[in-house]
C-alpha positions in Angstrom: 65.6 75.5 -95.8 67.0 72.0 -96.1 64.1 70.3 -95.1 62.5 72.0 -97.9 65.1 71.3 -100.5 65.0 67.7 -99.6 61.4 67.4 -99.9 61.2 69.3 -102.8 63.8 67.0 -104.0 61.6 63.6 -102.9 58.7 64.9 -104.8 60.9 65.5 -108.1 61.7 61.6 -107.7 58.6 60.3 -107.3 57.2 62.5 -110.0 59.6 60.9 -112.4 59.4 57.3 -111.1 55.6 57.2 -111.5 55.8 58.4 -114.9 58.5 55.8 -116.0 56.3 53.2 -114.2 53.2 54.3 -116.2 54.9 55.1 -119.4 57.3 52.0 -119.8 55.9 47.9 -120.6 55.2 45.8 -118.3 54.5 42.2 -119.3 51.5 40.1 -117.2 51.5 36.3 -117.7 47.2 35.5 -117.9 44.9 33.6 -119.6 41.8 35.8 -121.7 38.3 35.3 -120.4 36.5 37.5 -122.8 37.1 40.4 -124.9 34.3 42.9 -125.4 33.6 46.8 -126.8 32.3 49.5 -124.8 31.1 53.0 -125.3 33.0 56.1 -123.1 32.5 58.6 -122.4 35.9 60.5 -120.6 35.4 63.1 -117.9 37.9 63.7 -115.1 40.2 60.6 -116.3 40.4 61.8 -119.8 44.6 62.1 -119.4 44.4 58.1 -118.7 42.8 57.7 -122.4 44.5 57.5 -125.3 42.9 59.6 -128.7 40.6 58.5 -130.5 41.7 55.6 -133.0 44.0 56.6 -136.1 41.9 57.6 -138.7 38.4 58.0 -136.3 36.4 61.1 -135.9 37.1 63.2 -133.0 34.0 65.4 -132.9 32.0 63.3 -130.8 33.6 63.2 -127.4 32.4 59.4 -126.6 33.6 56.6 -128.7 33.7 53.2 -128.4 36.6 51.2 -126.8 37.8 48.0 -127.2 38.3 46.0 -123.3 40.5 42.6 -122.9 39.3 40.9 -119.9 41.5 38.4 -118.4 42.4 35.9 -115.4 46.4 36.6 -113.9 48.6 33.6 -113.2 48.0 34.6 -109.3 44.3 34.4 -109.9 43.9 38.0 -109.7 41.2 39.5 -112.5 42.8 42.0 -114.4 40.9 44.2 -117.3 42.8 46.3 -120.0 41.8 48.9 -122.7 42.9 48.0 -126.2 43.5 52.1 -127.9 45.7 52.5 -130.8 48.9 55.0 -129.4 49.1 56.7 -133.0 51.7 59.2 -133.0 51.1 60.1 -129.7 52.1 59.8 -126.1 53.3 57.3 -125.4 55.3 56.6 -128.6 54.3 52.9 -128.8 52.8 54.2 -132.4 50.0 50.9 -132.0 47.3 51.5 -134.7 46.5 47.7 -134.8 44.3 47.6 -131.5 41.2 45.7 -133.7 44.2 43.1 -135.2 44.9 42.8 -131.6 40.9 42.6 -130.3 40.8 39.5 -132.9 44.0 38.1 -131.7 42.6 37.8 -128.4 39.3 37.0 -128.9 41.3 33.9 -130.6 43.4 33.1 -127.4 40.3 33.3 -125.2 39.9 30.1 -122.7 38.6 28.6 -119.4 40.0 27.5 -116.4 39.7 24.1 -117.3 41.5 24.1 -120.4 43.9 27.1 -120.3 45.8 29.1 -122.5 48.8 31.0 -121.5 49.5 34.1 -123.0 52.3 37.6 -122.5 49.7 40.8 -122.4 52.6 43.7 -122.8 50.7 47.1 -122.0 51.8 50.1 -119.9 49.6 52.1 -117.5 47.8 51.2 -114.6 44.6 49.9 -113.1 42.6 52.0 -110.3 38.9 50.8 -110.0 37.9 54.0 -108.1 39.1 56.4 -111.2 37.9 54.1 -113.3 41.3 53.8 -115.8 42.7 50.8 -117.3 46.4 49.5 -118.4 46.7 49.7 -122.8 47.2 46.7 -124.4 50.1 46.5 -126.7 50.7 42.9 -127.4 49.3 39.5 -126.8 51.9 36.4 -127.2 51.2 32.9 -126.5 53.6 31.8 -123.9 54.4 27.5 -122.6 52.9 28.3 -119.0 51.9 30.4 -116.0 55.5 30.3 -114.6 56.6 32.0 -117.7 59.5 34.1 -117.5 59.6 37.5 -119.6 62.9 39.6 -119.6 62.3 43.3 -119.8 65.0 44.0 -122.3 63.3 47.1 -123.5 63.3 48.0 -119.8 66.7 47.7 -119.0 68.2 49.3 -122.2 65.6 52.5 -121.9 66.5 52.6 -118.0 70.6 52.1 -118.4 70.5 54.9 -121.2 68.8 57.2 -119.0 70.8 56.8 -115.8 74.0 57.3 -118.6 72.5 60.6 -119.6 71.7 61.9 -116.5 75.1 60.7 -115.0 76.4 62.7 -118.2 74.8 65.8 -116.9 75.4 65.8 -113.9 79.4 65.1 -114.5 78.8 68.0 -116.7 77.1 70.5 -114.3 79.6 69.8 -111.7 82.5 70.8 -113.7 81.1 73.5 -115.1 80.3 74.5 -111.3 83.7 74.6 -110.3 85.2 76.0 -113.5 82.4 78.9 -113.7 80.3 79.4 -110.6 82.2 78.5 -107.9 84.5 81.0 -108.4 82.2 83.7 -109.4 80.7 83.5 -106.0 84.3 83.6 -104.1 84.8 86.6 -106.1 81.3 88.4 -105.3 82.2 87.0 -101.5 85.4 88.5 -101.1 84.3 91.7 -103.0 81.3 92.3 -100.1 84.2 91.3 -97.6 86.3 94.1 -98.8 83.2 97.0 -99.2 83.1 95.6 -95.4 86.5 96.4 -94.4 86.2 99.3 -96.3 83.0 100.3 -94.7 84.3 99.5 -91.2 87.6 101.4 -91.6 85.7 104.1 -92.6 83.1 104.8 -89.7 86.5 103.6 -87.5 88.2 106.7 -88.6 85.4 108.6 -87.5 
């Protein structure tokens, strides 16, 4: 029973840490290549899409999507959707994803002559399920060894390990003050139907 607790445990932590790693920004220091508009259709990765554009038809189940293509400062080629967040999930509430297209279409640049920008997005990128990290934000930055601080990071992350520490003080004293001694009570109440019991068949 304890190996089961713990692993059911484990797999309530990892649950949550992929979905804070998907869910909160991440900031890559690249350089755009090119910036392009594709149509898609989503099948089995539709959860990885955002809706359809604020103010767009939703009838037709393809639409069109706007892609960022780009070079990392490690080299590494790295692709991202640009889909406005609406009101949705997550609450990023980004309806300027064809501002943002023109932004880095203006930004684009060549390894000879290159130009350094911050693309903020969330999600991730898995080439076999075919999904793609959201852009959010493009900012022109002095240099590949930029440094970005997560400050939106740190506060989100430091108010949630304050509310769950909250909870948790919480739970534990109302454990002791409530259910603790309920169950000493139903314990020492099957202890004396025992005796009772025992003396019983004893006199017999």
């Amino acid at each position: 029973m304890a190996y089961v607790k713990w692993v059911c445990i484990a797999a309530f932590w990892v649950i949550v840490l992929a979905f804070l790693h998907y869910t909160l920004p991440q900031t890559d220091i690249a350089r755009v290549t090119d910036t392009y508009s594709q149509r898609v259709d989503p099948g089995a990765n539709r959860w990885f899409w955002a809706n359809a554009d604020t103010g767009e038809s939703t009838a037709a189940q393809g639409r069109d999507v706007f892609f960022i293509q780009s070079r990392l400062s490690g080299d590494d080629v790295m692709i991202y959707r640009n889909e406005d967040t609406g009101w949705g999930w997550p609450p990023f509430f980004k309806f300027d994803s064809a501002n943002l297209q023109a932004e880095a279409a203006d930004v684009r640049s060549t390894s000879a002559e290159p130009q350094w920008v911050a693309i903020r997005h969330y999600g991730w990128r898995n080439e076999m399920l075919t999904i793609y990290p959201n852009a959010i934000s493009i900012t022109p930055v002095s240099g590949p060894d930029a440094r970005i601080i997560p400050w939106m990071n740190i506060i989100i992350l430091t108010l949630l390990v304050a509310f769950v520490w909250a909870v948790y003080v919480r739970w534990r004293r109302f454990r002791r003050a409530r259910i603790d001694p309920a169950l000493d009570e139903v314990g020492d109440n099957i202890s004396d139907a025992g005796g009772w019991l025992k003396g019983l068949f004893h006199k017999r």
